[in-house]
C-alpha positions as CSV (number, residue, x, y, z in Angstrom):
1,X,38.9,94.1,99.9
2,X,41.7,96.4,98.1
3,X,39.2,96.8,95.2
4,X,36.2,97.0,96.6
5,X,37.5,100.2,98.6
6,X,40.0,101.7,95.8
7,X,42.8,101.5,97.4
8,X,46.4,100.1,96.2
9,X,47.6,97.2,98.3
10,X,50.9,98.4,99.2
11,X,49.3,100.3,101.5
12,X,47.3,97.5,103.4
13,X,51.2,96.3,103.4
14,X,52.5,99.4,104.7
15,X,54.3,99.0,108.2
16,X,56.3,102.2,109.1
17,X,59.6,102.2,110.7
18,X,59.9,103.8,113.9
19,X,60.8,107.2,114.1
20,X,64.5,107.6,115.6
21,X,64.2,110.5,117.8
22,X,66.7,113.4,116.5
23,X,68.5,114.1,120.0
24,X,69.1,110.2,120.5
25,X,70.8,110.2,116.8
26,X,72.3,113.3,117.5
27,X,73.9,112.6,120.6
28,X,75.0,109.1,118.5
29,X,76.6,111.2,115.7
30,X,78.5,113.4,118.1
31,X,80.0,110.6,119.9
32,X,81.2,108.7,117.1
33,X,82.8,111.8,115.5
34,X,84.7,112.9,119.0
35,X,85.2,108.9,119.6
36,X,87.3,108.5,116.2
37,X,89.6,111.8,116.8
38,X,87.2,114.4,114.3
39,X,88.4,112.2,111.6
40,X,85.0,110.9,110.6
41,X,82.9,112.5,108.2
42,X,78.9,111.4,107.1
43,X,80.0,107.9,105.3
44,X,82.0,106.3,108.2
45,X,79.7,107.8,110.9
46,X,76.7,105.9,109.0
47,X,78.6,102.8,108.6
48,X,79.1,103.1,112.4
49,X,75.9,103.8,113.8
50,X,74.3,101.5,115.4
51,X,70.7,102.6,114.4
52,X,69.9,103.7,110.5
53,X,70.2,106.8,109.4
54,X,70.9,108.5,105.8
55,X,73.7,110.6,105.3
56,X,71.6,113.2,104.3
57,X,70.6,113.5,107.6
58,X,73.8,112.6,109.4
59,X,75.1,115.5,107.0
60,X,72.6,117.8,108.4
61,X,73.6,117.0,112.1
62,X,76.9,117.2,111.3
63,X,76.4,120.8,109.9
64,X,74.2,122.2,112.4
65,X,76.6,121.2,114.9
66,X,79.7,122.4,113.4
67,X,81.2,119.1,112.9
68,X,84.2,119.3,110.2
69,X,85.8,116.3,109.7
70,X,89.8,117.0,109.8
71,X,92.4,115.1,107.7
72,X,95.6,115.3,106.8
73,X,95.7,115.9,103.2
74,X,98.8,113.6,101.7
75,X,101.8,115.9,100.2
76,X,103.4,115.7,97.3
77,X,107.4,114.4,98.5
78,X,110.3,115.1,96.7
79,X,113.3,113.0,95.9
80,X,116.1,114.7,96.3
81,X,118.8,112.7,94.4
82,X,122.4,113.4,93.0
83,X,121.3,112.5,90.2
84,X,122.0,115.6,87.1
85,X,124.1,117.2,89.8
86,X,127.4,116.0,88.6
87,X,129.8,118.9,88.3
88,X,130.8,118.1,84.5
89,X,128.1,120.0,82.2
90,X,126.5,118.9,79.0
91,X,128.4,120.0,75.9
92,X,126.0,118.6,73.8
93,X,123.0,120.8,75.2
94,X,120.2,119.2,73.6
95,X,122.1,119.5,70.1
96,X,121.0,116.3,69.0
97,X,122.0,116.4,64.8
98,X,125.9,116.4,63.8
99,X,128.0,116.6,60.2
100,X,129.7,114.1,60.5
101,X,130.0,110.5,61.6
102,X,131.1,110.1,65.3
103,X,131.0,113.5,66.1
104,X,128.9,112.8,69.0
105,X,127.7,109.6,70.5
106,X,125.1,109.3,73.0
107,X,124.2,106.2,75.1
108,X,121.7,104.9,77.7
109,X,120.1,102.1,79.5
110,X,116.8,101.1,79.2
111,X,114.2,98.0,80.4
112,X,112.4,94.9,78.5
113,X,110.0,92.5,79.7
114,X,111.3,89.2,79.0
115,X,108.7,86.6,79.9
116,X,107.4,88.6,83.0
117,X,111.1,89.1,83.6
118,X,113.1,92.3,83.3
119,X,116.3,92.7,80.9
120,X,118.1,96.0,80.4
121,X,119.7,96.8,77.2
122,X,122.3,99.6,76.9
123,X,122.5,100.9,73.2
124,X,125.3,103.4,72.1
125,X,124.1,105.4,69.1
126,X,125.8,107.9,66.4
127,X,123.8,110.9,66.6
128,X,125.0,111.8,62.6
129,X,122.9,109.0,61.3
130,X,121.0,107.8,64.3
131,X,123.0,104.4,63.6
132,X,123.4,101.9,66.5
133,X,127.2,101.8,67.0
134,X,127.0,99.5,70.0
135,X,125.1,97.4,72.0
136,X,124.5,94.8,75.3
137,X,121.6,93.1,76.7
138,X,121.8,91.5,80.6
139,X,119.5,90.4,83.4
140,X,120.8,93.6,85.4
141,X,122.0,97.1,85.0
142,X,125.3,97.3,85.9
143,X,128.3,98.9,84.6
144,X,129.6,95.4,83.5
145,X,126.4,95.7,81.1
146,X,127.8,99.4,79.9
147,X,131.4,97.8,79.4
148,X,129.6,95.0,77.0
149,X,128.0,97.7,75.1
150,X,131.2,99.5,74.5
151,X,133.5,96.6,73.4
152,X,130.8,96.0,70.4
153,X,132.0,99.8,69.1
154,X,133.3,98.5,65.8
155,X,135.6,101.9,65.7
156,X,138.6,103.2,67.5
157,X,137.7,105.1,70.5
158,X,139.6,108.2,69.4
159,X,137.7,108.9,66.6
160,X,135.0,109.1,68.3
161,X,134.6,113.2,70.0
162,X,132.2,113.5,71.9
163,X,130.2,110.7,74.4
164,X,127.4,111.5,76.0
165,X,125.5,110.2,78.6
166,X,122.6,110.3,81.2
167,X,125.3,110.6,84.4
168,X,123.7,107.4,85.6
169,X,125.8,105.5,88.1
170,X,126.3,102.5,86.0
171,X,128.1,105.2,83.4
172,X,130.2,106.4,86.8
173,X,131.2,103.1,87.8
């Protein structure tokens, strides 16, 4: 019968949806957003309505009555640490080439993952030649780790005139 009369079946097909009246969904919308403490905005108001609705026109509501959603936007915290506060200052001040050997000595602690476990390793390095005076590995950063690493220093300790480190509490200890 489609052919006969030139017309596409889809619209033989065609059923439309009822028309939501405007004041009912508006009346919705407002309730939600008062109901949920202003926090709502178009996608969680849709997802809560009990009718459908697109968000285009849940938008539209929301602007023509003056809905703003509010929310408190999360703030950047600081950590406030001791950490760089000690009251020694740095004598080598970024000065990271020397003259001579064991001028100044720099060490550090740092992490490996060691079949999904961590390690920490704690190297002690000349800065004159970037050579790896000393060294410890261990399954936790402590200052026992830092006393390893500086009893595998294969020089005396009064040669040595400078030692510089990051102030970390395993270096305090």
């Amino acid at each position: 019968m489609c052919k006969i009369l030139n017309i596409s079946r889809s619209t033989c097909y065609y059923q439309p949806k009822d028309k939501i009246e405007d004041s009912k969904l508006e009346a919705e919308v407002l309730q939600i957003f008062n109901d949920n403490r202003k926090t709502y905005g178009s996608r969680k108001i849709k997802t809560s309505l009990t009718v459908q609705a697109s968000r285009r026109t849940i938008g539209k509501i929301m602007k023509r009555n003056n809905l703003v959603s509010v929310y408190t936007k999360r703030k950047f915290k600081t950590n406030k640490s001791s950490v760089n506060n000690a009251p020694i200052k740095s004598e080598l001040n970024r000065h990271f080439s020397d003259n001579q050997p064991l001028e100044a000595v720099v060490t550090d602690l740092t992490y490996v993952d060691v079949s999904g476990t961590w390690h920490y390793v704690c190297l002690i390095l000349d800065l004159f030649n970037r050579e790896v005076i000393g060294y410890s590995v261990g399954r936790h950063k402590t200052a026992e780790l830092v006393k390893h690493a500086l009893a595998t220093i294969p020089y005396d300790y009064s040669k040595i005139k400078l030692f510089h480190t990051d102030r970390g509490s395993e270096f305090d200890n």
